[in-house]
N, C-alpha and C positions, 0 to 999 in steps of 0.2 A: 482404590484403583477404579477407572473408570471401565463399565461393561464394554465387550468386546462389540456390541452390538451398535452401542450407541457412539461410540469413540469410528466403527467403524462412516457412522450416518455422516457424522461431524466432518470427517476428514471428507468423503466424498462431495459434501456439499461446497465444504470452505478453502479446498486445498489451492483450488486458483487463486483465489482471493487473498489467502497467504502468501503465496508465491507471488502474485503481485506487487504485494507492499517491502516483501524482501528486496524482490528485483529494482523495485525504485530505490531503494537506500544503498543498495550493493553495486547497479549497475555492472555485476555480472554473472550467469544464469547458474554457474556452478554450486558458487557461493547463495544464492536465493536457493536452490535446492536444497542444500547442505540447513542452510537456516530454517524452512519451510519442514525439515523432518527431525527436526531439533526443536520446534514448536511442537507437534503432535505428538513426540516424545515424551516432553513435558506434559500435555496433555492426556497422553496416558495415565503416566503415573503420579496423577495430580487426583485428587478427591474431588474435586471444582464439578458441578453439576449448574446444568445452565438452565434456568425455568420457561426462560424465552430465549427466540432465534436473535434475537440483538443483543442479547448476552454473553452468548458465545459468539460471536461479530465482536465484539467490543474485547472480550477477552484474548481471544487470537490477534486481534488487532496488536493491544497492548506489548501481548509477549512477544510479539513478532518486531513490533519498534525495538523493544530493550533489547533482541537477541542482536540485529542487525547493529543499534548503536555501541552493544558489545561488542561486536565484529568489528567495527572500527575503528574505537578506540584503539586496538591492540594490531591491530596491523597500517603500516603505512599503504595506502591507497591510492592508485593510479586512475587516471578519467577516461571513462569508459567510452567508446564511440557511441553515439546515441543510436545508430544507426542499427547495430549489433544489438543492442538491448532491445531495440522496437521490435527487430524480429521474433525476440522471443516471448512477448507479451500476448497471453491469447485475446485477438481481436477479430471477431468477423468481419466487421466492414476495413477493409485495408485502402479503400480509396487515398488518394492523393494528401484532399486537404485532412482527411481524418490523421492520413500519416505527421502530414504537417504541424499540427496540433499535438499529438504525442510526442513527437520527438523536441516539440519547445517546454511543453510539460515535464519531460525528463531531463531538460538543460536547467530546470529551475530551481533556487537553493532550496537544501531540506525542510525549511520551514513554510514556505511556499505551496511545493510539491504533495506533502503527503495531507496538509487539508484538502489541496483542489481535487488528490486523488478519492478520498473518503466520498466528500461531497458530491462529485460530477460526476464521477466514475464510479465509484461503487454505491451509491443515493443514499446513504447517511444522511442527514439533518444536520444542523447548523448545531444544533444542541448534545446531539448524538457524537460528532466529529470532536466538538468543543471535551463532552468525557472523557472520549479516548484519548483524547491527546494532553488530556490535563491542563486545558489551556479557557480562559475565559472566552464565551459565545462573540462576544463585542473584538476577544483579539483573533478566532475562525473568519469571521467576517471579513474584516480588513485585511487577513494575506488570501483569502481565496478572490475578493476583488484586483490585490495588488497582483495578484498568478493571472488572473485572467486580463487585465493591461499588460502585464509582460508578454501574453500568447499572442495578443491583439497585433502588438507592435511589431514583433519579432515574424508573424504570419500573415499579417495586413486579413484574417477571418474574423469575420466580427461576430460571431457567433459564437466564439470559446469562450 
């Protein structure tokens, strides 16, 4: 079991960033909650010790995809208004086009979405994102280019 001390560091550092990747797969905040303490959970009572801070990134990443891809295989699922979910994403800058761009980010299919989120939004590496996701670096690439033409087009900001 993991020290109370170090489980407690972990959680305070990375519990947004869980909650994030929940909420993009969930699109709704009850359900990312419910996932997001069902990850640290497991992470309690897991023996997993992290040597570096992108390894416990990488690991919470992971268990947080399978929890969520759990969660939906098993229930039929409704589409969340994007609107609804943007609010509950912790963002400081809420300007307009910033909103703009999140809410086409979270209209995006799952394989799409949680590279661009890794990459852009949370500043994972191409290399780094490609692990997590168990996906080849050459196929990271090509959907976080294909996310960022869909934002382009769907926002006319050329800067996503």
């Amino acid at each position: 079991m993991m020290q109370d001390e170090a489980f407690t560091l972990l959680y305070q550092k990375y519990a947004n960033f869980v909650y994030s990747i929940a909420l993009s797969y969930l699109k709704n905040p009850a359900e990312a909650e419910d996932v997001t303490a069902d990850v640290f959970v497991k992470l309690l009572e897991s023996d997993v010790s992290f040597p570096e801070d992108i390894a416990a990134r990488a690991w919470l990443a992971t268990v947080t995809r399978n929890q969520c891809k759990n969660l939906l295989r098993h229930w039929l699922r409704n589409k969340r208004d994007a609107e609804e979910v943007m609010e509950q994403i912790p963002v400081t800058d809420q300007s307009a086009e910033l909103r703009a761009v999140m809410d086409s980010i979270l209209k995006l299919p799952g394989k799409y979405r949680l590279p661009l989120l890794l990459f852009a939004v949370e500043g994972y590496s191409v290399r780094e994102t490609a692990e997590i996701l168990h996906l080849n670096e050459s196929t990271v690439r090509t959907r976080i280019a294909r996310a960022r033409d869909m934002i382009r087009k769907e926002t006319g900001v050329e800067n996503a």
